[in-house]
VMD Tcl script that draws the C-alpha trace (Angstrom):
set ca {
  {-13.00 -42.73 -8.05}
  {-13.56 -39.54 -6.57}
  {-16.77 -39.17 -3.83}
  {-18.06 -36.22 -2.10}
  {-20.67 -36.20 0.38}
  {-21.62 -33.27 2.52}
  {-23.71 -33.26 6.07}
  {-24.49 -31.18 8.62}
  {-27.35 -29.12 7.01}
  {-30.41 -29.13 9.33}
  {-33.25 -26.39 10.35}
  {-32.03 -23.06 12.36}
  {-33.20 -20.29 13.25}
  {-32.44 -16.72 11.96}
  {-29.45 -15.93 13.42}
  {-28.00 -18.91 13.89}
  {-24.77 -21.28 13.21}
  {-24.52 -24.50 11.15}
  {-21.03 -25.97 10.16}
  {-21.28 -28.34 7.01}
  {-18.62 -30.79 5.81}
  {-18.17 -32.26 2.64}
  {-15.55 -35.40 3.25}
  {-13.45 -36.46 -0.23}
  {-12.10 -39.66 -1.21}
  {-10.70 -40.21 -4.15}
  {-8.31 -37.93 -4.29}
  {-6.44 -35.14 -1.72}
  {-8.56 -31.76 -1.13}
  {-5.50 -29.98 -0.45}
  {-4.46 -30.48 -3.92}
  {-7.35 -29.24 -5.78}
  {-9.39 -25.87 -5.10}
  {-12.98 -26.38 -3.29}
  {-16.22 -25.02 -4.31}
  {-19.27 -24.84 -2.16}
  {-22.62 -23.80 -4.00}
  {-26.19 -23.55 -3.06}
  {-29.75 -24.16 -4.68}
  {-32.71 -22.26 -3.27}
  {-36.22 -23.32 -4.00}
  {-37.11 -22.41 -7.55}
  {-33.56 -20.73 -8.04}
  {-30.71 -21.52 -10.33}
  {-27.61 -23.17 -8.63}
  {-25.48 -20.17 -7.21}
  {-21.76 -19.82 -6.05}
  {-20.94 -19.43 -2.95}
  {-17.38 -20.08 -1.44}
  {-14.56 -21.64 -2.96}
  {-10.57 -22.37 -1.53}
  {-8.06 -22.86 -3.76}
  {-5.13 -25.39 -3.64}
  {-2.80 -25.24 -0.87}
  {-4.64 -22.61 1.15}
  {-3.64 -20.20 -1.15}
  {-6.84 -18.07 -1.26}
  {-10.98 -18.18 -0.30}
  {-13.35 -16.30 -2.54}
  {-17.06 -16.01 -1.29}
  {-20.29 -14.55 -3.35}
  {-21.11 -10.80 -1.66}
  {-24.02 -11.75 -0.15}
  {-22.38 -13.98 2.39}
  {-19.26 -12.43 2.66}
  {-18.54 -11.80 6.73}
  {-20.97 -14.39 7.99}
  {-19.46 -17.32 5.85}
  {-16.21 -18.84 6.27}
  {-15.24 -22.15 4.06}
  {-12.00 -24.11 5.61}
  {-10.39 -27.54 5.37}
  {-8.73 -29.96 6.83}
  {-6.03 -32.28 5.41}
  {-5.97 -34.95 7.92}
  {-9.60 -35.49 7.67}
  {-9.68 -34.73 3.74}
  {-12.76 -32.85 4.37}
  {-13.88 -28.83 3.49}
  {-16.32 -27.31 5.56}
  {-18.28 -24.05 5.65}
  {-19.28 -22.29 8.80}
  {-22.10 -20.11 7.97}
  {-23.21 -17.94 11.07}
  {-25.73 -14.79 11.20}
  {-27.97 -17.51 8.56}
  {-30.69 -15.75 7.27}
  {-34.00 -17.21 5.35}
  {-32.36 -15.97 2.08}
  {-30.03 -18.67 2.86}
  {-32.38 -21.51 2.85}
  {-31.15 -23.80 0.05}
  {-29.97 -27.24 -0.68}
  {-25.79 -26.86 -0.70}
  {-23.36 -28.77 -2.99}
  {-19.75 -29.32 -3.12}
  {-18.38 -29.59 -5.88}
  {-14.82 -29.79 -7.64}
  {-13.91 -29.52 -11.38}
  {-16.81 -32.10 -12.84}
  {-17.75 -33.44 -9.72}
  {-20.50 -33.31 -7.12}
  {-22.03 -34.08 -3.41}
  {-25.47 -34.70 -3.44}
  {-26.51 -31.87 -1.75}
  {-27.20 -31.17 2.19}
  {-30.66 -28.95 3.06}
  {-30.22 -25.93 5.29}
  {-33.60 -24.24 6.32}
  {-33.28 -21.19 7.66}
  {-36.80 -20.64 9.49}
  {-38.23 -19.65 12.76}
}
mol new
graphics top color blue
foreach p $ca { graphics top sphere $p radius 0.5 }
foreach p [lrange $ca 0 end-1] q [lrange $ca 1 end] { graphics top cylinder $p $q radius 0.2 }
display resetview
């Protein structure tokens, strides 16, 4: 059965750095492309990163493009996305998600 949970959201300032993970089991990330998306406060879900199979290319939404960089790691079966620069237009819940399946969401508030 295939699991995703994500972590690492938390409250930064403007500016700043946060690194969140999204750890698989059920199946092998490296396998399958990745999709990170986001939900912002009375917004519809958005796109914002994805990485396909095998490493074999990363597509991110414009508006983080530069400041957002989504990776993983094999051993750990996990994808992450290191968002730096974070602005308060980033504030949003963020999802992984892949094919039919989804985390349950990690909040990142972007406030000072």
């Amino acid at each position: 059965q295939v699991h995703l949970v994500e972590s690492g959201g938390g409250l930064v300032q403007p500016g700043g750095s946060l690194r969140l993970s999204c750890a698989a089991s059920g199946y092998r990330v490296s396998e399958f492309s990745m999709n990170w998306h986001r939900q912002a406060p009375g917004k519809e879900r958005e796109f914002v990163a994805s990485i396909s199979a095998h490493d074999t290319g990363t597509f991110y939404q414009d508006s983080v493009k530069g400041r957002f960089t989504i990776s993983r790691d094999n051993a750990k079966n996990t994808v992450y996305l290191q968002m730096n620069d974070l602005k308060p237009e980033d504030t949003a819940v963020y999802y992984c998600q892949r094919l039919t399946f989804w985390g349950q969401g990690t909040q990142v508030t972007v406030s000072s």
